[in-house]
N, C-alpha and C positions, 0 to 999 in steps of 0.2 A: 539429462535435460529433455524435456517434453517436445513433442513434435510442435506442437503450437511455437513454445518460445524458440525453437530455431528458427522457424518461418518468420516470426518477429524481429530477430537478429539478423538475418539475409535480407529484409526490408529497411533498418534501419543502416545496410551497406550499403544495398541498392543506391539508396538516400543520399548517402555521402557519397559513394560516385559519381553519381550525377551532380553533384556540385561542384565535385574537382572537376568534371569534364567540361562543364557549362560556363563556368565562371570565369571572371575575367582575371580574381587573387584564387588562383584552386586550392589551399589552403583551407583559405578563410571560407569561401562556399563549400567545403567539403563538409569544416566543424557547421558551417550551418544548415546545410541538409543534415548533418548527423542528429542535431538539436532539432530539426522538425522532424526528423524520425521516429524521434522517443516521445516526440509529445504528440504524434500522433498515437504511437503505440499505447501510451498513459490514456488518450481518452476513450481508446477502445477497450481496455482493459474497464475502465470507470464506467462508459456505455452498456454493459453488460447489470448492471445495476436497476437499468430505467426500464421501466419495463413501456410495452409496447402504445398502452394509451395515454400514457404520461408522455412519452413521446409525441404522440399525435394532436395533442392538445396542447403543448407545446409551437409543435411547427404553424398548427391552426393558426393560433394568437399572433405568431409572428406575421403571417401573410395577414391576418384582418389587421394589425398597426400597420405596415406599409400601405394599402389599399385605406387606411383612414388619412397618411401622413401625405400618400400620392392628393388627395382629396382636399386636405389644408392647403398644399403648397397652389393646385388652382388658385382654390380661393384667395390665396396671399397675388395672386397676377392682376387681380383687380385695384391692386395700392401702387403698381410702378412704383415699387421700392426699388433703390441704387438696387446694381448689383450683390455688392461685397454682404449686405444686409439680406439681402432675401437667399441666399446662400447660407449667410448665417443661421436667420428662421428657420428655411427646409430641413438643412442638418440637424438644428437642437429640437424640432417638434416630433423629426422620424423618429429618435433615439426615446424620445419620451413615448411615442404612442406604441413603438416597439416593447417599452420596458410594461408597459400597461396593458398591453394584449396580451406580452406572454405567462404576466401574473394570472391574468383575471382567466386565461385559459387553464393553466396549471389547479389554481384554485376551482375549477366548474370543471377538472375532467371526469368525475364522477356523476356529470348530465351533462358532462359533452357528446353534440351528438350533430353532425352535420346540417346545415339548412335545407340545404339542396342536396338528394330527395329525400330530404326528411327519414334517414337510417339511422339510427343509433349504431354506434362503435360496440363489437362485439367484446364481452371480457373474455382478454387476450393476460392480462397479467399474471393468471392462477400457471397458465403453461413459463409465463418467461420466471416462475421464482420455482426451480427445483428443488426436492427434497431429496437426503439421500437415505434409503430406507437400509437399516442391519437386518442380521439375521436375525434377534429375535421378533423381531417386529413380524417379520414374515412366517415365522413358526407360528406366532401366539396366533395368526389368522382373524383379528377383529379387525384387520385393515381393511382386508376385503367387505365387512360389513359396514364400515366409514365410506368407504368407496360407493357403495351401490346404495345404501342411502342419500348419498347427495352430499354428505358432510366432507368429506377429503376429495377435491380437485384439483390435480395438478401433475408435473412431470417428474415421475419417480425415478429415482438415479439409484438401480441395483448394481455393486462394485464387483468386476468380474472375483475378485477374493471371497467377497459373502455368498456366489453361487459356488465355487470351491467348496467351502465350507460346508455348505448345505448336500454336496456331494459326500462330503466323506464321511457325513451324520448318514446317509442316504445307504450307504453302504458298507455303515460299521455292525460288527456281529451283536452288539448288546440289542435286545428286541427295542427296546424305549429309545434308544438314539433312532434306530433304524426307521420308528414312525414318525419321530419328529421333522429326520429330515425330509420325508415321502410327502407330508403334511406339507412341509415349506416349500417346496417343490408344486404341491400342487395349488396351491394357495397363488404362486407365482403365473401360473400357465390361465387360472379365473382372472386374474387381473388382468393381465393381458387382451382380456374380450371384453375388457368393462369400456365403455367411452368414454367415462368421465377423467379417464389418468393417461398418462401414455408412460411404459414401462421403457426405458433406456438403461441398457447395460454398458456400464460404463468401461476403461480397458485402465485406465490409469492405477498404477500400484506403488508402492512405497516398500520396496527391497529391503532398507535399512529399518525398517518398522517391524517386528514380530507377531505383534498384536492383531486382530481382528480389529478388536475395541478403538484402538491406537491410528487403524488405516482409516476407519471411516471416518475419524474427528478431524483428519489432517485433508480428506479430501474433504467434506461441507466446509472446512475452513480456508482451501483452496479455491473453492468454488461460490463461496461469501454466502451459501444457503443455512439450511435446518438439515437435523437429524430427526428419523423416523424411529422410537426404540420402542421396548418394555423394558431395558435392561439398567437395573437403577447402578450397576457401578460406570457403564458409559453413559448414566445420564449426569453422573458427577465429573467425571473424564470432559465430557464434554463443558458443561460449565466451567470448567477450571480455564479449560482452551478459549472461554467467549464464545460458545459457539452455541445457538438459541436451539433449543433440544421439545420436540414431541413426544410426550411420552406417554402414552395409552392408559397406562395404569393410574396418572395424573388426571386422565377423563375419567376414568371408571372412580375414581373416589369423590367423582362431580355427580357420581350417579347414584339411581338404587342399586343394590347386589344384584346381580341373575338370578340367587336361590335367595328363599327365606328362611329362615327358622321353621322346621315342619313340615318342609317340603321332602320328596321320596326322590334320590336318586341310585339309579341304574352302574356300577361301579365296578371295574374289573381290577383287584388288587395286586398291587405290583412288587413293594418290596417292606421292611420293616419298618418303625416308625422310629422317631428319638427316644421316646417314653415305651416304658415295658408296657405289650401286649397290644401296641397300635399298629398298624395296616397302615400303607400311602398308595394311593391312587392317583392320577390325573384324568382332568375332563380334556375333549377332545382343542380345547384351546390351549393347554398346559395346565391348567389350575390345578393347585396342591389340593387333593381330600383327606382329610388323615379322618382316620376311622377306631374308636377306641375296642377293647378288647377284639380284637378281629387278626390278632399277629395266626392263629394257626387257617385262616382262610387264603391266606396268602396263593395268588395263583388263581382263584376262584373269581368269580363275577358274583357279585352280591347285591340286594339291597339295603339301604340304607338313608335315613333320617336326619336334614341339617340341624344341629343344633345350636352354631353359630356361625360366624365371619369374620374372619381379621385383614382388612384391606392394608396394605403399605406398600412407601413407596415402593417395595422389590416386589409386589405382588401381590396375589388375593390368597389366603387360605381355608378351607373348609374345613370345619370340625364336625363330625356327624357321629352318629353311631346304630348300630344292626338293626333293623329290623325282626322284630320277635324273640 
């Protein structure tokens, strides 16, 4: 059990003690602190939802309906209505001008904006809806380019598991894991100095879980957010769970390629290909280049000519071939 939901069970004791101690049947005030306990608890748990200006223009609405309802009930002192009637009016107009302030605010909080002195409410809601970013998201490094163009604002929730992870890419003997993880790592540390996000590592883990894939769907599903991936089997993992999934390579097939057909790139070759006598490369984002006849270059840095593109959902690939 999580440190949060014990501190919510020891408030929903609290609760009940002080019902049995105050009451006059301790009992029955114990079960009913218990039951305002938990329904406290339910709408703080629910509160977590609203984000900050939605809130605000909410509360707004409610104080301009009393301060309209304060302003009818005057007005009604001019008719020396009975009692029991102008009691009855006061009550049934607040409840309307309340239920009409706090629509017409909720509805206008996207030009809600104080009278007095005329500030606009700063957008606060991009920080209250967190993302929880994986590890390949963080490898592939076009977050950081989302980021610093303007396009991705918001509070990124890195899971202490995914920087494990990226540790032990970080420090494994194969040359290609060992730059991906240094890559995701440093990818991490530019974010960090970017304004537009704010990076929170998160400590929450899931023992009974094995999976990577598996930890991060259960926490954005715990935490009622989005997932940050490239990786198209947790983007399925994740939709299975209901859980609303970012996934970059979903942009980039919104886009043009990076290369075109004819374009020269700069390529250090890595290992063999599927098909006899091709070469596989990655660019410094991960992108697959496969390279035809080039299997004995292997090792070498070459150049080389895109010949095409195959975007999908796992990914982008490049097909090129030598130069001269």
């Amino acid at each position: 059990m999580s440190t949060l939901n014990l501190i919510r069970l020891f408030f929903v004791f609290i609760c009940m003690t002080l019902g049995y101690i105050l009451g006059e049947n301790p009992w029955f005030f114990s079960f009913l602190g218990g039951v305002i306990g938990v329904s406290i608890v339910i709408f703080e748990t629910l509160a977590r939802r609203i984000s900050l200006k939605g809130l605000s223009a909410a509360v707004f609405g409610i104080i301009l309906g009393l301060i309209v309802a304060q302003l009818f009930g005057n007005f009604l002192v001019l008719f020396k209505l009975p009692p029991e009637t102008d009691y009855f009016l006061r009550a049934f107009f607040t409840l309307i001008f309340i239920y009409l302030g706090l629509t017409l605010g909720l509805k206008g909080k996207e030009e809600f904006h104080l009278v007095i002195p005329y500030v606009r409410f700063k957008r606060e809601e991009l920080r209250e809806e967190p993302i929880v970013v994986d590890t390949s998201s963080i490898i592939d490094g076009r977050i950081l380019d989302l980021v610093r163009t303007g396009f991705l604002e918001a509070r990124l929730i890195v899971p202490r598991f995914v920087l494990k992870e990226l540790q032990i890419l970080a420090d494994s003997t194969e040359h290609l894991k060992r730059q991906r993880g240094k890559r995701g790592i440093e990818v991490l540390h530019s974010l960090k100095k970017e304004h537009n996000v704010e990076v929170v590592i998160s400590e929450q883990d899931f023992k009974e879980l094995s999976s990577v894939d598996a930890k991060v769907v259960k926490l954005a599903k715990n935490l009622g957010t989005k997932v940050l991936t490239t990786d198209y089997n947790l983007n399925r993992l994740a939709q299975l769970e209901g859980v609303k999934v970012l996934n970059v390579n979903d942009l980039a097939n919104a886009l043009k390629p990076i290369f075109l057909p004819g374009e020269k790139i700069s390529l250090r070759l890595i290992k063999e290909g599927k098909e006899p006598n091709q070469a596989v490369g990655y660019l410094e984002d991960g992108t697959m280049v496969v390279v035809e006849n080039a299997r004995w270059l292997i090792g070498k840095t070459v150049e080389v000519e895109v010949t095409s593109i195959l975007q999908s959902p796992s990914g982008r690939i490049i097909f090129t071939r030598l130069l001269g």
